[in-house]
C-alpha positions in Angstrom: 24.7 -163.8 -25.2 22.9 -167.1 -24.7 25.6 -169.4 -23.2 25.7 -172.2 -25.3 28.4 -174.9 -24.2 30.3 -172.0 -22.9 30.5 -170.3 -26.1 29.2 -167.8 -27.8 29.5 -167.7 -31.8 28.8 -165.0 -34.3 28.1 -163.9 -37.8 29.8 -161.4 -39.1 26.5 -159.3 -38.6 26.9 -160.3 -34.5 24.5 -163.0 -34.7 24.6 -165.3 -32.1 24.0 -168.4 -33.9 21.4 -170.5 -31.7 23.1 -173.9 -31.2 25.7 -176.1 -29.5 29.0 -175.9 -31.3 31.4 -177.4 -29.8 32.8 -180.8 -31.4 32.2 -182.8 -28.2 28.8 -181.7 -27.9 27.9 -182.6 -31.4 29.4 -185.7 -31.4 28.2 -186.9 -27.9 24.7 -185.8 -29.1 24.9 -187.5 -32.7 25.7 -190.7 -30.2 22.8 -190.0 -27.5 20.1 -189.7 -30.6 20.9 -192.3 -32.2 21.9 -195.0 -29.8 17.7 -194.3 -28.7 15.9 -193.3 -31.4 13.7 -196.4 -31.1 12.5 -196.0 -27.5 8.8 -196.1 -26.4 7.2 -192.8 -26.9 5.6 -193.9 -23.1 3.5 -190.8 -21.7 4.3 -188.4 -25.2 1.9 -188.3 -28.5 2.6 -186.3 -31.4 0.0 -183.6 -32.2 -0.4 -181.1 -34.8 3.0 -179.9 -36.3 3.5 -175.9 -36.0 5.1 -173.9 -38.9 7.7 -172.1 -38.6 8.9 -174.4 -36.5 10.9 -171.7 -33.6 12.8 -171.7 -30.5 12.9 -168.7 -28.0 9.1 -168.5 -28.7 6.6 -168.0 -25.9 3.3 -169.9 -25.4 0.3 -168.6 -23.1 -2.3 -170.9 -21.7 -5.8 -168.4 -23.2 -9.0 -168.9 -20.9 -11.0 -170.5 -24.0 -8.8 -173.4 -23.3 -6.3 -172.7 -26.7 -2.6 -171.7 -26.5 -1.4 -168.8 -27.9 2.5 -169.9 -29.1 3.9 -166.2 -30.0 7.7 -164.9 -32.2 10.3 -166.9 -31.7 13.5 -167.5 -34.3 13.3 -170.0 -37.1 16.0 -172.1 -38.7 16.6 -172.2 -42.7 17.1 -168.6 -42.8 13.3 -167.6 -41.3 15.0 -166.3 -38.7 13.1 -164.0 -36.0 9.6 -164.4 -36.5 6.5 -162.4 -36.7 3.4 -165.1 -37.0 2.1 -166.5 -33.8 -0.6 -169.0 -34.0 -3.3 -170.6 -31.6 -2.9 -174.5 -30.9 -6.3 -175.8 -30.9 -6.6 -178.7 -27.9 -9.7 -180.3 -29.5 -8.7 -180.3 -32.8 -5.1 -181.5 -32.3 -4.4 -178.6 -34.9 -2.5 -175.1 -35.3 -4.3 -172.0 -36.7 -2.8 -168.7 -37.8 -3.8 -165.7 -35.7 -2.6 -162.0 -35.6 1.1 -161.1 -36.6 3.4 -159.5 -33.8 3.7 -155.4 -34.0 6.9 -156.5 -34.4 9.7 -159.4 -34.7 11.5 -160.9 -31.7 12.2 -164.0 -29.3 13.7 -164.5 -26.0 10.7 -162.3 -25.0 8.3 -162.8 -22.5 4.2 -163.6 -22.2 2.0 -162.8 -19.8 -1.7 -163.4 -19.6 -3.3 -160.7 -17.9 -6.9 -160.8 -15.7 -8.9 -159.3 -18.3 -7.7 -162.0 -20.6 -5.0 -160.1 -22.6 -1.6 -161.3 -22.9 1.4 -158.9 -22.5 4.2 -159.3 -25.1 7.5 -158.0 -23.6 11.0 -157.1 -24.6 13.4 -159.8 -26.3 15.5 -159.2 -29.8 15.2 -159.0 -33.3 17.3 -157.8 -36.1 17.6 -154.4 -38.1 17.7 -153.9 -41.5 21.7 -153.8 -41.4 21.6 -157.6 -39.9 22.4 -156.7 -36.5 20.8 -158.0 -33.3 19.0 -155.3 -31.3 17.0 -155.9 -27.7 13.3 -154.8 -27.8 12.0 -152.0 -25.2 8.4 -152.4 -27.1 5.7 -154.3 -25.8 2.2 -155.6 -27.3 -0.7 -156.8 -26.3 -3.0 -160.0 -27.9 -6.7 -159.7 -28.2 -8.0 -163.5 -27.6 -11.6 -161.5 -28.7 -10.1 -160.1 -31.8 -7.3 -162.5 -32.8 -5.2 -159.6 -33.1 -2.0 -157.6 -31.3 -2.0 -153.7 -30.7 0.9 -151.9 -29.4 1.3 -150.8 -25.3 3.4 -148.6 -23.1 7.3 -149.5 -23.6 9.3 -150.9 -21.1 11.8 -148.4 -19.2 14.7 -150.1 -20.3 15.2 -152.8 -23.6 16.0 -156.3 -22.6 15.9 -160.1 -23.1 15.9 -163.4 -21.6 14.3 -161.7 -18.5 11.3 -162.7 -16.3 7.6 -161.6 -16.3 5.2 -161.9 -13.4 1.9 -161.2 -12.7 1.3 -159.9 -9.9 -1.4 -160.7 -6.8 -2.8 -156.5 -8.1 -2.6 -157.5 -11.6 0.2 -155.7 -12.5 2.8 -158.0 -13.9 6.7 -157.4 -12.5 9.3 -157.4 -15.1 13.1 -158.4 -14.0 16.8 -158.0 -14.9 17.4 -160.1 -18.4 20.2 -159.2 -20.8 20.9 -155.5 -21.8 22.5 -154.6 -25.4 26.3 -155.1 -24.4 25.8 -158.6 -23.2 25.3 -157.6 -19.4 23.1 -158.5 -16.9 20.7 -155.9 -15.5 19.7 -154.8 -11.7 16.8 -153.0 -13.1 13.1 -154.3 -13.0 10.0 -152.6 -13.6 6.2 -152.9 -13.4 3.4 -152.9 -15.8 0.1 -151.3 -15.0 -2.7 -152.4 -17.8 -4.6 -149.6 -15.8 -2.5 -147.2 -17.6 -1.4 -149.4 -20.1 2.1 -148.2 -19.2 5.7 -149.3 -17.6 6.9 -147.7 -13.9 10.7 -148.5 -12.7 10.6 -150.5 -9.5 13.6 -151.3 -6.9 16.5 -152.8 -8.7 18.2 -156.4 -7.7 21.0 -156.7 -5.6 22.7 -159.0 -8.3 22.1 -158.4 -12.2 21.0 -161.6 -13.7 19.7 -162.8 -17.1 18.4 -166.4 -17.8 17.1 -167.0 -14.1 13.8 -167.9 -12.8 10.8 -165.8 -11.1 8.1 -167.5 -9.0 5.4 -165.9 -7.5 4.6 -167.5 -3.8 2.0 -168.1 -2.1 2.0 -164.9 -0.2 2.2 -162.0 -2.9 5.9 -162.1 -3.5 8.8 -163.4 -6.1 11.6 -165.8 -5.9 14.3 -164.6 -8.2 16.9 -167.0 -8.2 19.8 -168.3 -9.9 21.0 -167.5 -13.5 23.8 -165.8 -15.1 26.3 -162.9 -15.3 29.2 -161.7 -16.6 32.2 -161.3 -14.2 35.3 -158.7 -14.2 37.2 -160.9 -16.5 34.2 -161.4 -19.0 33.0 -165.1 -18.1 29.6 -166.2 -18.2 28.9 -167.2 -14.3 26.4 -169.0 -12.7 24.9 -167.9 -9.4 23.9 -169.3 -6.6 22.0 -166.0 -5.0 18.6 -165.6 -4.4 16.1 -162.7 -4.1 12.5 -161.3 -3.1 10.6 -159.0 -4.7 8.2 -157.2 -2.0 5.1 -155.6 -3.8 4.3 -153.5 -0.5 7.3 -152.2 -0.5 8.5 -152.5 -4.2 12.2 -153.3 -2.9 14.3 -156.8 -3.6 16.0 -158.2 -0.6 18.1 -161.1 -0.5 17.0 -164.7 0.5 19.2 -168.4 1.4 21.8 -169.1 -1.3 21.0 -171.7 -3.8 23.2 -175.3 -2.9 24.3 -175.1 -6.0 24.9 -172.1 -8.6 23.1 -172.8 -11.5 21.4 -171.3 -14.9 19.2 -172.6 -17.6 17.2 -174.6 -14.7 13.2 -174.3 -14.3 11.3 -173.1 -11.1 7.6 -174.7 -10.5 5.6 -173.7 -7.6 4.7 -176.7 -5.6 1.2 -177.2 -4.3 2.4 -177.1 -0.7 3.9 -173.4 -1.4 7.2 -175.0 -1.7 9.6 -174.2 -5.1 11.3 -176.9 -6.9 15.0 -175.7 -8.7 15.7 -178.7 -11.0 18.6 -179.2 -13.1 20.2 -176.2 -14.8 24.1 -175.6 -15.9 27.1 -174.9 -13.2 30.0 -172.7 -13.7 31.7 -175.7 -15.3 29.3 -176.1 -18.5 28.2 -179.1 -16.9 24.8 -180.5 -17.5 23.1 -180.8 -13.5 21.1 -183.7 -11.9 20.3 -182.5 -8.8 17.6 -180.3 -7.6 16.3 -178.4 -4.4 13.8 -177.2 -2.5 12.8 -173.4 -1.4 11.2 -172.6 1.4 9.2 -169.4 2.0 8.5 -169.7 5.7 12.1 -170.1 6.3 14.1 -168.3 3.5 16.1 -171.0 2.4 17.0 -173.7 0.5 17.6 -177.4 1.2 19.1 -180.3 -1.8 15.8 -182.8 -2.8 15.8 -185.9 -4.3 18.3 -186.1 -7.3 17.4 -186.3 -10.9 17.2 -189.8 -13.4 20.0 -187.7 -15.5 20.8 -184.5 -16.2 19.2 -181.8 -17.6 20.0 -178.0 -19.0 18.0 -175.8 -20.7 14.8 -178.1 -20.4 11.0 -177.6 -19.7 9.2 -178.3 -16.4 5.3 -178.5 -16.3 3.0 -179.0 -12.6 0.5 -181.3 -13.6 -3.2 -181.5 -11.7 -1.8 -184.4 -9.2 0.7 -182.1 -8.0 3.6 -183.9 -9.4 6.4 -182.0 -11.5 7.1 -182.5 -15.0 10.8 -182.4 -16.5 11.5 -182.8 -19.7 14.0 -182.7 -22.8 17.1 -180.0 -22.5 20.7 -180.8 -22.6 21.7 -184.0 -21.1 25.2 -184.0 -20.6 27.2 -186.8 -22.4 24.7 -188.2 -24.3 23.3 -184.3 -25.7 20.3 -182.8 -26.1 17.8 -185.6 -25.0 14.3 -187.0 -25.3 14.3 -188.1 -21.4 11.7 -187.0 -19.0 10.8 -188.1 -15.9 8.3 -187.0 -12.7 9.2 -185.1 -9.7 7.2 -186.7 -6.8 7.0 -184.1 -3.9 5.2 -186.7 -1.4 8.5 -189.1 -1.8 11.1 -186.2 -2.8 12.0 -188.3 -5.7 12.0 -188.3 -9.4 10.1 -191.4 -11.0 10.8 -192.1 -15.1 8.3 -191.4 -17.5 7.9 -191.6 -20.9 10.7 -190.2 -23.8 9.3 -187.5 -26.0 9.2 -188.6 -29.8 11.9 -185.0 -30.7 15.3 -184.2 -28.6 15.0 -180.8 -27.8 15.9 -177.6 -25.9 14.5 -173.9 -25.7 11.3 -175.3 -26.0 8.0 -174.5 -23.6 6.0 -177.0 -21.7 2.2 -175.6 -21.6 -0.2 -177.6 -18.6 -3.6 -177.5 -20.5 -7.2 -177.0 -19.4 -7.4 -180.9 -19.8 -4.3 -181.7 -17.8 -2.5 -182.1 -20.6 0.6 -180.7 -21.7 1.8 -179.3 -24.6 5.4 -179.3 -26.2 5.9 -177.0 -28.9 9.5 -176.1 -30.4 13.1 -175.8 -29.4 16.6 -177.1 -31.1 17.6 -180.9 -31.3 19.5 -183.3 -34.0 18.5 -185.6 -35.7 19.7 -188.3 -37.5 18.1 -187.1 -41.0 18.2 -183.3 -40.5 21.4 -182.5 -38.1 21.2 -179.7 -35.7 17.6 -177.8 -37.0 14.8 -176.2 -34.7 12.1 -178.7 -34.1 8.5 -178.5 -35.6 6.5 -181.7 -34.7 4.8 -180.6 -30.9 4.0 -183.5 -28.4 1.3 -183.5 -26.3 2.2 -185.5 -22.4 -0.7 -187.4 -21.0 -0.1 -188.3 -17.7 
């Protein structure tokens, strides 16, 4: 579970333990850090510092303007978290709200139209210390500051996608099922009925890929991961749509280039941007490419300032493309962000957030604004730790 430099380490319990082991990553991150700790902050401003700090959390854009940041796993022995708490834009600040029905991260959230947000899936641990995936969902009151249990989901899962749909119902895909493998399955929620319906299944079982709504009512499900007959983590290059008339997947163009951990943003012109993302060789990518609906496929963009894996990507109100942070390659998990132009096809530098991280989210605010919260970095007085101080990106 969670590929992390192609490795997968446990506790004793079967804890995955959240972070890159490897020697070579360690080392080539301890470099990156501090050979630029002292560069300009640029575009990035520190904000309000949230506690727990988490990773694998979820954060939801409310329509009063706040963000609702949700679970998660914390470092020091927190561990899977139960608080969420509401980031206040005016007042720079972070305030408690309601407590989670229950524990998990590597869920998903999903504001709905009557201003609810749907809590979905993920993992947590029993009282025996083992790591079980979540079929129970829950749903946050903005009114009431407070979550209430809903239908659960057909089947248990994590590190799958969420949806919502053009008919409000939100579209739940594949993720990660209790052995480590990838699911087909997908399913719809109806907050009609306040209840979960199977739906066609994917032609490939993925976890870890990306879902985009288009334009015209249906989803892009492309890339991520799976494991193959001899129990290797994979990355794929294969590409689906979801059909809400019909409630069927069918396969779209191929990807250029197999990939997992990358972001998918919906481009003003209808077009999706795939930046970045891992290959099958645990290698950090640059490039990125383009998806067009009106043809089905995929075409190679501009390429990336430098690499980046497991990151966050933001559209801001000019229409340009936000990427930021994730796992750089040689010089580890980085600060570096930069601006995907879609009028050029080209990425332009920006500034460096203030915190390395990874496994963080990006959240485009009323104001234009964006708001980092989370995620795992090093640094040069903690080590590897989950990151509490949130940035805000002004661009």
């Amino acid at each position: 579970m969670r590929n992390i430099c192609n490795r997968h380490p446990r506790t004793a319990s079967g804890r995955v333990l959240r972070f890159r082991v490897s020697v070579l990553c360690a080392t080539a991150l301890a470099i990156g850090l501090l050979g630029s700790v002292s560069a300009s902050a640029g575009g990035f401003t520190l904000t309000g510092r949230i506690d727990p700090a988490r990773q694998y959390h979820s954060a939801t854009l409310l329509p009063n303007g706040k963000v609702l940041v949700a679970g998660g796993y914390g470092s020091g022995g927190v561990g899977w978290l139960i608080d969420s708490q509401l980031y206040d834009p005016g007042k720079g600040e972070f305030e408690t709200t309601g407590r989670l029905a229950t524990r998990r991260d590597a869920h998903t959230a999903t504001l709905l139209p009557n201003g609810k947000v749907l809590v979905a899936g993920g993992e947590e641990v029993n009282e025996s210390g083992f790591s079980v995936l979540l079929s129970t969902a829950e749903l946050y009151d903005p009114a009431r500051g407070v979550f209430a249990p809903t239908g659960s989901m057909v089947t248990g899962r994590e590190l799958h996608t969420a949806t919502l749909l053009r008919d409000g119902k939100v579209l739940v895909v594949g993720g990660e099922d209790a052995k480590g493998l990838a699911l087909a399955s997908a399913e719809t929620y109806d907050p009609a009925i306040g209840a979960f319906i199977a739906t066609g299944s994917l032609n490939v079982g993925r976890y870890g890929h990306s879902a985009t709504l288009l334009p015209d009512g249906r989803v892009l499900i492309a890339g991520g991961e799976r494991i193959d007959d001899d129990g290797f983590d994979i990355a794929l290059s294969s590409a689906e749509i979801y059909d809400p008339t019909t409630g069927r997947f069918h396969p779209t163009g191929n990807m250029r280039v197999a990939r997992k951990h990358d972001t998918a943003t919906l481009l003003n012109n209808g077009e999706v941007l795939i930046a970045g993302g891992e290959d099958n060789n645990g290698h950090a990518l640059q490039s990125a490419e383009l998806y067009d609906p009106s043809t089905g496929r995929f075409r190679l963009t501009g390429q990336m300032l430098s690499p980046h894996d497991s990151h966050a990507a933001a559209l801001l109100s000019d229409g340009r493309v936000l990427i930021a942070g994730g796992f750089g390659g040689a010089v580890g998990v980085t600060r570096e962000a930069e601006l995907y132009n879609p009028a050029s096809g080209g990425f332009e530098s920006t500034g460096s957030m203030h915190e390395a991280r990874e496994y963080f989210t990006a959240t485009r605010m009323s104001d234009g604004r964006v708001l980092i919260v989370g995620g795992f970095g090093f640094n040069a007085a903690t080590g590897f730790d989950v990151v509490g101080p949130c940035e805000i990106y002004s661009p």
